[in-house]
C-alpha positions in Angstrom: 17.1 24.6 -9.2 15.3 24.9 -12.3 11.7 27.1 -11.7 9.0 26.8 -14.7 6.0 28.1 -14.9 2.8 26.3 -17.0 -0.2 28.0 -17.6 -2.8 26.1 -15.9 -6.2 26.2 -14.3 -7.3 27.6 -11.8 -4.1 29.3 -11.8 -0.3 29.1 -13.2 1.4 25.9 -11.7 5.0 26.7 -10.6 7.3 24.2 -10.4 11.2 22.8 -9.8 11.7 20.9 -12.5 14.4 19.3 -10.2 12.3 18.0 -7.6 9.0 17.2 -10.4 8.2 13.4 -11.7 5.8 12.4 -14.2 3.5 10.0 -13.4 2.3 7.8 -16.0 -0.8 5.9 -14.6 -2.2 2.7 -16.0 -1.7 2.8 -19.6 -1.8 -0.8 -20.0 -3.3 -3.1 -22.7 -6.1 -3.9 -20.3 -7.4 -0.6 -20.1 -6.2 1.0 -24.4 -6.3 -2.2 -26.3 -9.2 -4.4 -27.7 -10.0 -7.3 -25.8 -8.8 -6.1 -22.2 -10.5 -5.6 -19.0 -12.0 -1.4 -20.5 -14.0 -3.5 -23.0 -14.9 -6.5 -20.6 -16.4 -3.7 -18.4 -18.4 -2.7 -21.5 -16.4 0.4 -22.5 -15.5 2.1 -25.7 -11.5 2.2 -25.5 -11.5 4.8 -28.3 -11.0 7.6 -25.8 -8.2 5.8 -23.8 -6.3 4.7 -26.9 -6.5 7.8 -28.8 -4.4 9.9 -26.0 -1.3 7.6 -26.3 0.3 9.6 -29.0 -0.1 12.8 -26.7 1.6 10.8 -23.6 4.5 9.7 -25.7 5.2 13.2 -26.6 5.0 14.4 -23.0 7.0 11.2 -21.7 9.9 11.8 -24.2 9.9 15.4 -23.5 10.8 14.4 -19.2 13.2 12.1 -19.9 14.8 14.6 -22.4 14.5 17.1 -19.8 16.0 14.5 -17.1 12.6 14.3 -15.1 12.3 11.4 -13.0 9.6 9.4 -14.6 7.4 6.5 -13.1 4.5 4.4 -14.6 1.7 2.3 -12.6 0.2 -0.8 -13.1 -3.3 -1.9 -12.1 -3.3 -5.6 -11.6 -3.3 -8.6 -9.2 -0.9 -12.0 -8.5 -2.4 -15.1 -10.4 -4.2 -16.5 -7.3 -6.1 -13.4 -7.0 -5.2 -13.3 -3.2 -4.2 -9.4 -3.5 -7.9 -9.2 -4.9 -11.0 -8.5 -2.2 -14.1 -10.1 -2.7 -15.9 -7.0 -3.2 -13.8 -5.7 -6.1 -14.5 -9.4 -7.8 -18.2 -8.9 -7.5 -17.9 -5.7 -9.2 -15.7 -6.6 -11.6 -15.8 -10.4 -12.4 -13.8 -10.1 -15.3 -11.1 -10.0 -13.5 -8.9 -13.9 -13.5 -11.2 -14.7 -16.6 -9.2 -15.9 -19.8 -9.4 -13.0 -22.6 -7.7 -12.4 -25.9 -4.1 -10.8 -24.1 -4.3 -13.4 -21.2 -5.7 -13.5 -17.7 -7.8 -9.8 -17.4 -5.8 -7.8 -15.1 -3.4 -10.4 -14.1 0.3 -9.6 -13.2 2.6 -11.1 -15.9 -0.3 -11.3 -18.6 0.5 -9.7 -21.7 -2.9 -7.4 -21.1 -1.7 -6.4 -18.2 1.4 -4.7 -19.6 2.1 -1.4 -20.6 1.3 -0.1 -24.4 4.3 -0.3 -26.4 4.4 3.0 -27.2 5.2 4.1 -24.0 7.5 1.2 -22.6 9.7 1.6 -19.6 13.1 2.6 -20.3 15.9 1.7 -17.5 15.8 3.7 -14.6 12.0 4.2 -14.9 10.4 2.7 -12.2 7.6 0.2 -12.4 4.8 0.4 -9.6 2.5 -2.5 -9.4 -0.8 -1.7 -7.4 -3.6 -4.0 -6.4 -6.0 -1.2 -6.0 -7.3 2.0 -8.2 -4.9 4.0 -6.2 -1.1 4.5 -7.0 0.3 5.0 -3.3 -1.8 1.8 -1.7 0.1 -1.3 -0.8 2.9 0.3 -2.7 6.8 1.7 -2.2 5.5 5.1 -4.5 5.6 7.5 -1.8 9.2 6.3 -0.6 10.0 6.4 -4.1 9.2 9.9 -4.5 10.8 10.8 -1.1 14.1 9.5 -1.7 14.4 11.2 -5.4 13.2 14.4 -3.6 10.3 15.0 -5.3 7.4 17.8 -4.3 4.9 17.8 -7.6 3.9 15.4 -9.8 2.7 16.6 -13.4 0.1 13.3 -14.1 -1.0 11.3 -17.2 -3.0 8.5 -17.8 -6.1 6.2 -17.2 -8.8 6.3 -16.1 -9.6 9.8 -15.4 -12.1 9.6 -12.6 -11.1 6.5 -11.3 -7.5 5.4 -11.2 -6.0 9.2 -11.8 -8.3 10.8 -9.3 -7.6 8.0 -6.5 -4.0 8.9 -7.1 -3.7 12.5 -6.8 -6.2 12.8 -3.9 -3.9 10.1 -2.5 -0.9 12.7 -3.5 -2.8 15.1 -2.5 -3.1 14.3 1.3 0.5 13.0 1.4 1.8 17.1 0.1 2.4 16.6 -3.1 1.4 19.2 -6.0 -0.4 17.7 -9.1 -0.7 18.6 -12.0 -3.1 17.1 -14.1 -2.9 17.0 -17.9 -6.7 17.4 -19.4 -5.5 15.8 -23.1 -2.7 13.4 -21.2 -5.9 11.5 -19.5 -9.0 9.7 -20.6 -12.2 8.4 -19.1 -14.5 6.0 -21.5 -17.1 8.5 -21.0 -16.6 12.3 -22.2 -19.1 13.0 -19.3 -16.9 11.5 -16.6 -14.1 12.7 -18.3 -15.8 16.6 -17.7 -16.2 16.2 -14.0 -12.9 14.8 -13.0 -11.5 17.9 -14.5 -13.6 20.5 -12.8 -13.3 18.4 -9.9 -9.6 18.8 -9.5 -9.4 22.0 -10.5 -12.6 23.4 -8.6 -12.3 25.9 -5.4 -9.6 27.2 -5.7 -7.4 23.9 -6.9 -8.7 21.7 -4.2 -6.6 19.0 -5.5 -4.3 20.0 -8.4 -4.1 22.2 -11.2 -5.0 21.3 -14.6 -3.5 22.1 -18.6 -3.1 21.1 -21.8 0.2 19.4 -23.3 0.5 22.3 -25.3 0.8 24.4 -22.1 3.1 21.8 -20.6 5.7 20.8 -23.5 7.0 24.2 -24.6 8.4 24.0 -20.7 9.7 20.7 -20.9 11.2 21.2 -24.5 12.8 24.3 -23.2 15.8 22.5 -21.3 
């Protein structure tokens, strides 16, 4: 049993480093690279590309602490069956030819992870057809089998696929710990309120901090 403690909002999160992952949402080319689905939505990527360096740092600090580590990937198959109607209304982009490939397509060069922080072996994958991590996915068995209790979170987007994910953790009795600097939304103003909301009453759904709260910890082992 290894017990750490990170200052965090609204209070310390305490944690078993043992029984912790970190979860890596969505840092794909679609959503931190030019030419991707962020920018065929109309977005500035600035915000999601410039926290990349911070999640590298974070991400080799787990696996040099021996955290289990696992990344996501929004996308769909190449017939777009996985895809409802709805979500193509809203988001048409989706299937259409762009400068990485299909937008948001399985297998596509866009829809791969940044570079930067590339899978290793051992790292599991998850591939998700919706914003959040556990739906029509093996995540929650994943997390179950490695024994795992709280998840310290980075990624994109803040208040769409992060959110989804921890309220989905959330319900299923998992502890999350969000990383403010380790996340980004395209707008500073959504960005705001997906903090406070997590955060809010008491830690209705997580705890948030800094990666300079969170990698003294980590760097410790």
């Amino acid at each position: 049993m290894r017990k750490f403690v990170v200052p965090a909002r609204p209070f310390a999160f305490d944690f078993d480093l043992d029984k912790t992952a970190l979860l890596i949402v969505d840092m794909q080319r679609d959503f931190c690279a030019h030419g991707g689905f962020g920018e065929a939505l109309g977005n500035d990527i600035s915000p999601t590309k410039a926290i990349i360096p911070t999640v590298q740092e974070i991400l080799l600090a787990a696996r040099t602490a021996g955290m289990l580590v696992v990344h996501t990937r929004e996308g769909h198959r190449s017939d777009l069956a996985d895809c409802p109607p709805a979500k193509r209304r809203r988001s048409p982009a989706i299937g259409e030819s762009g400068p990485m490939g299909r937008i948001l397509i399985r297998g596509e060069y866009g829809h791969d992870i940044v570079d930067e922080l590339t899978p290793i072996v051992g790292e599991p994958v998850i591939d998700k057809p919706g914003k959040g991590s556990f739906y029509q996915t093996d995540l929650a068995s994943i997390l179950r089998i490695n024994n795992i209790e709280s998840l310290i979170v980075c990624g994109v987007t803040t208040h769409v696929c992060v959110h989804t994910t921890i309220r989905e953790a959330n319900d299923r009795g998992f502890e999350c710990l969000m990383i403010e600097d380790g996340t980004a939304a395209f707008d500073v103003r959504d960005q705001e309120a997906a903090i406070r909301m997590i955060n809010q009453q008491g830690g209705i759904f997580g705890w948030t901090t800094t990666a300079a709260e969170l990698l003294p910890v980590l760097l410790s082992q």
